[in-house]
C-alpha positions in Angstrom: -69.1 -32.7 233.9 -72.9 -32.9 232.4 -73.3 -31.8 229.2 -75.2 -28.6 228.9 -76.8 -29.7 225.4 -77.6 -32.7 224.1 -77.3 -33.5 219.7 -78.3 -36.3 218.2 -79.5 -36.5 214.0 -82.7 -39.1 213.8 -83.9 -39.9 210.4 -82.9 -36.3 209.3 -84.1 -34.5 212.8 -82.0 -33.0 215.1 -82.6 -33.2 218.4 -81.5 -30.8 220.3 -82.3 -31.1 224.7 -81.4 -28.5 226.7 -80.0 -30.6 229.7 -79.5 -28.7 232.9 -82.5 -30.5 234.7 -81.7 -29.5 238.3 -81.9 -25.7 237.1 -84.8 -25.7 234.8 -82.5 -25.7 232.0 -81.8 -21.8 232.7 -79.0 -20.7 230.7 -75.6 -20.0 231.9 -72.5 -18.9 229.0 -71.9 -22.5 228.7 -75.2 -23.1 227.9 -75.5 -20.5 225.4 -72.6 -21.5 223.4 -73.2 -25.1 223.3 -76.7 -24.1 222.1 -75.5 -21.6 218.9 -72.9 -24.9 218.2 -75.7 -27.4 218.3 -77.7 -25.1 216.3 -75.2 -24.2 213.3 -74.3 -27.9 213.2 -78.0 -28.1 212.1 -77.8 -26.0 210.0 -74.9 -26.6 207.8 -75.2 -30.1 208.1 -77.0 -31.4 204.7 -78.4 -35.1 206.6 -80.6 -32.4 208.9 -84.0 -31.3 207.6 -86.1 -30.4 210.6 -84.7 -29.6 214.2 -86.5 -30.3 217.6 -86.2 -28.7 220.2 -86.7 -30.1 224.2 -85.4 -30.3 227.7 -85.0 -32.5 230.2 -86.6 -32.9 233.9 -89.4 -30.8 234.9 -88.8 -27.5 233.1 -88.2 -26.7 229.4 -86.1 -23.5 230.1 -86.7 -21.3 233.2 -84.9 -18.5 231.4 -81.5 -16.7 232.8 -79.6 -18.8 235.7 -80.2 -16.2 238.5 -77.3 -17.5 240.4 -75.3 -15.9 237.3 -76.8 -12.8 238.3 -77.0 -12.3 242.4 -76.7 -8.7 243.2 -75.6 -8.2 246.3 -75.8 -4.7 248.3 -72.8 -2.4 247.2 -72.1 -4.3 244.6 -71.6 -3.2 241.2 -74.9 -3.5 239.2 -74.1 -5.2 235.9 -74.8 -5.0 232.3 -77.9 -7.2 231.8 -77.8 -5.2 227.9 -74.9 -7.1 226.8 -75.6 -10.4 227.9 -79.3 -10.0 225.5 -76.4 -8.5 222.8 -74.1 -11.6 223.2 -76.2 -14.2 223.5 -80.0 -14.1 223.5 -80.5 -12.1 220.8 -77.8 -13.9 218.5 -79.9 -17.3 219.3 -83.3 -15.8 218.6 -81.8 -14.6 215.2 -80.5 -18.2 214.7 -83.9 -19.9 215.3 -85.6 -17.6 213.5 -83.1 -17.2 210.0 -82.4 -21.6 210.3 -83.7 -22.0 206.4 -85.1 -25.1 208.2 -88.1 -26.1 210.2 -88.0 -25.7 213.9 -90.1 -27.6 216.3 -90.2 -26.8 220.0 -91.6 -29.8 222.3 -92.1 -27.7 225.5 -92.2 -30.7 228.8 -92.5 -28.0 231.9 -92.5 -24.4 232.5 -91.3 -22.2 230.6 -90.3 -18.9 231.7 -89.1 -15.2 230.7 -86.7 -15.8 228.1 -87.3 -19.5 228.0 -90.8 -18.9 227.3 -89.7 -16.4 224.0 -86.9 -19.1 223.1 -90.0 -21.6 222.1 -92.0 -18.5 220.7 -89.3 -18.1 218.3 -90.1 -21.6 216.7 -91.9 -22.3 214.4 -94.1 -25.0 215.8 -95.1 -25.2 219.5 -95.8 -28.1 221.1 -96.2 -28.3 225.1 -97.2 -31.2 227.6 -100.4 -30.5 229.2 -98.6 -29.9 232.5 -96.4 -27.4 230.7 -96.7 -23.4 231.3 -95.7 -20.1 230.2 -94.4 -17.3 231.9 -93.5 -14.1 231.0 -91.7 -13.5 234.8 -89.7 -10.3 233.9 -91.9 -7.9 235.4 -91.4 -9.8 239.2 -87.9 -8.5 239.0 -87.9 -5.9 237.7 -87.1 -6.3 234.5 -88.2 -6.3 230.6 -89.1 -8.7 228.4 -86.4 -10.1 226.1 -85.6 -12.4 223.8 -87.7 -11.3 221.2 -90.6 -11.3 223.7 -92.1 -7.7 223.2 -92.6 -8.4 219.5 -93.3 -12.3 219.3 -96.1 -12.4 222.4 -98.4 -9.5 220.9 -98.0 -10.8 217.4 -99.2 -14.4 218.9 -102.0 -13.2 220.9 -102.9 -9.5 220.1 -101.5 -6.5 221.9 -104.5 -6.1 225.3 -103.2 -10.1 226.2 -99.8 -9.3 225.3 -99.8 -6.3 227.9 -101.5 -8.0 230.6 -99.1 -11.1 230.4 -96.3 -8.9 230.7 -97.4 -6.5 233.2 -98.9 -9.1 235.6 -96.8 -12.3 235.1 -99.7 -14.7 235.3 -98.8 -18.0 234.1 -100.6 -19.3 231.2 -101.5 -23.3 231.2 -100.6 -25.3 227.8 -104.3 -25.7 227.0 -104.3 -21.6 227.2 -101.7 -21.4 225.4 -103.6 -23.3 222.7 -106.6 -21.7 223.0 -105.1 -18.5 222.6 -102.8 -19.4 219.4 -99.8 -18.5 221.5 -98.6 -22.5 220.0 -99.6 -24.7 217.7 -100.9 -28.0 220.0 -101.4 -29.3 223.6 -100.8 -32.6 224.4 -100.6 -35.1 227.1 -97.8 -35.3 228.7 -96.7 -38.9 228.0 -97.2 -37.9 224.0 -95.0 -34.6 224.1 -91.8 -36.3 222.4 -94.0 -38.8 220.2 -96.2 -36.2 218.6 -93.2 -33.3 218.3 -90.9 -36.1 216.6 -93.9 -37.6 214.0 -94.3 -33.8 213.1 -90.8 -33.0 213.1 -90.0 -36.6 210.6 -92.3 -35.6 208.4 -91.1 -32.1 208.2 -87.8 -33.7 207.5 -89.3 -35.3 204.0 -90.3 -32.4 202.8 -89.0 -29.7 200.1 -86.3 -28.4 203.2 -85.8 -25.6 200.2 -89.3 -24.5 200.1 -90.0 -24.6 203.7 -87.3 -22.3 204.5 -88.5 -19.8 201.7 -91.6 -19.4 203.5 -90.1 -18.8 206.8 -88.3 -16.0 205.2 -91.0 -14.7 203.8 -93.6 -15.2 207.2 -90.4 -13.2 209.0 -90.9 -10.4 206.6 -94.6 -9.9 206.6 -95.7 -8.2 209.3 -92.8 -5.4 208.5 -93.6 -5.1 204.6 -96.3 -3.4 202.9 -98.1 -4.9 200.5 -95.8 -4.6 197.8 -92.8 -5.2 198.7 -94.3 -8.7 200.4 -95.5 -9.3 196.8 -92.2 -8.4 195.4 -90.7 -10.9 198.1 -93.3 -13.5 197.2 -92.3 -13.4 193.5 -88.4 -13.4 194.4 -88.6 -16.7 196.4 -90.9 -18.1 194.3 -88.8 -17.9 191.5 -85.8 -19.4 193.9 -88.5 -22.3 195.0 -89.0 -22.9 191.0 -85.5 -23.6 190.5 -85.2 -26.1 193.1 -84.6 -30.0 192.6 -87.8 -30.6 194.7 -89.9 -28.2 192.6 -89.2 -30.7 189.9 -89.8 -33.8 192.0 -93.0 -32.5 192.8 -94.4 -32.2 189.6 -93.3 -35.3 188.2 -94.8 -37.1 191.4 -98.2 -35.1 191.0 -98.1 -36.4 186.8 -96.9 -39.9 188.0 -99.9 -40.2 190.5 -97.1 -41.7 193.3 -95.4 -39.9 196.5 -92.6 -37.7 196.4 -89.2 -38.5 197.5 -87.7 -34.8 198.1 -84.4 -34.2 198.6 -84.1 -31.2 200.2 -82.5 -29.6 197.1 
């Protein structure tokens, strides 16, 4: 049977494809626990400093595998709560705590939760061809995967709303253009671009880089003060760090770095 996920470490990047091309890489259980393994192997594994994130065939992730969730008439109706509790909340919580940098390379559409799963990243890239969908609302349902509190942070509550209400899909260049990600490119440059980014991200102080995820993930819900506090805290951490101390001595030495991740 075809593996659901694909893993492979390059020059300190994981690479992780979601690989379920005939269904637009929509998730299924296998999926999502093949996923959360890939993804804790990232993270505990020391050799990884940056992750990357694709799929294969024409789609990045088109969401839920509907087929998991036919209702037929009289049937009963099932609990669409505790698949978001068992799985795609547990996975946005993953992406989002990984004390490393993660890259999404988005090659198609992506759609309802698919579309949050690359929001949670923390550097978009999408193929010119690729698009974003928030589909809920054509089912009848609600935005999940973080969704509701990514997508208005990204592009400002009016857009937000109307994304969500209407279910227009949004080209790659719009995307851009609206800051919903970080770069459109052409198609034929998607995995070359994402993996430069994502190799140079994996040279960095891995330390520092995850310290200011935490503290990005804790800004828009701390006042002033405590986000100060927070800043001083890792700060402190980041000074502490074999790479702090790398980094000084390379900026006396007039050379380039060579962080560790430590």
């Amino acid at each position: 049977m075809e593996e659901s996920i694909l893993f492979q470490v390059e020059a300190g990047v994981a690479v992780i494809t979601l690989n379920r091309p005939k269904q637009l890489n929509s998730f299924n259980p296998d999926m999502h626990k093949a996923l959360k393994q890939a993804l804790k192997l990232a993270e505990t594994d020391d050799s990884v400093r940056a992750v990357l994130l694709t799929g294969t065939g024409r789609g990045f992730c088109a969401g839920q595998d509907l087929n998991d969730r036919n209702v037929n008439s009289g049937a009963e109706m099932p609990d669409l709560g505790e698949s978001i509790e068992k799985y795609y909340n547990p996975l946005i919580k993953q992406i989002s705590s990984m004390p490393k940098p993660v890259i999404a390379a988005v090659n198609g559409v992506a759609a309802g939760a698919g579309a949050n799963i690359a929001f949670a990243c923390d550097i978009v890239f999408a193929a010119k061809s690729a698009s974003f969908i928030q589909a809920f609302c054509k089912i009848g349902l609600v935005p999940d995967s973080g969704g509701t509190w990514t997508l208005p942070r990204l592009v400002g509550s009016a857009r937000a709303k109307a994304l969500m209400l209407l279910g227009d899909k949004v080209s790659a260049s719009q995307a851009q253009e609206w800051g919903m990600i970080w770069q459109c490119v052409e198609d034929e440059e998607l995995i070359e671009t994402a993996m430069s980014v994502a190799n140079h991200l994996a040279t960095q102080p891995t330390k520092g880089l995850g310290f200011i995820k935490h503290a990005l993930n804790h800004s828009s819900e701390n006042s002033l003060e405590v986000q100060l506090d927070l800043e001083k805290d890792l700060q402190r951490l980041a000074g502490r760090t074999d790479d702090y101390r790398e980094g000084i001595a390379a900026f006396f030495d007039k050379r380039a770095p060579e962080f560790k991740g430590k």
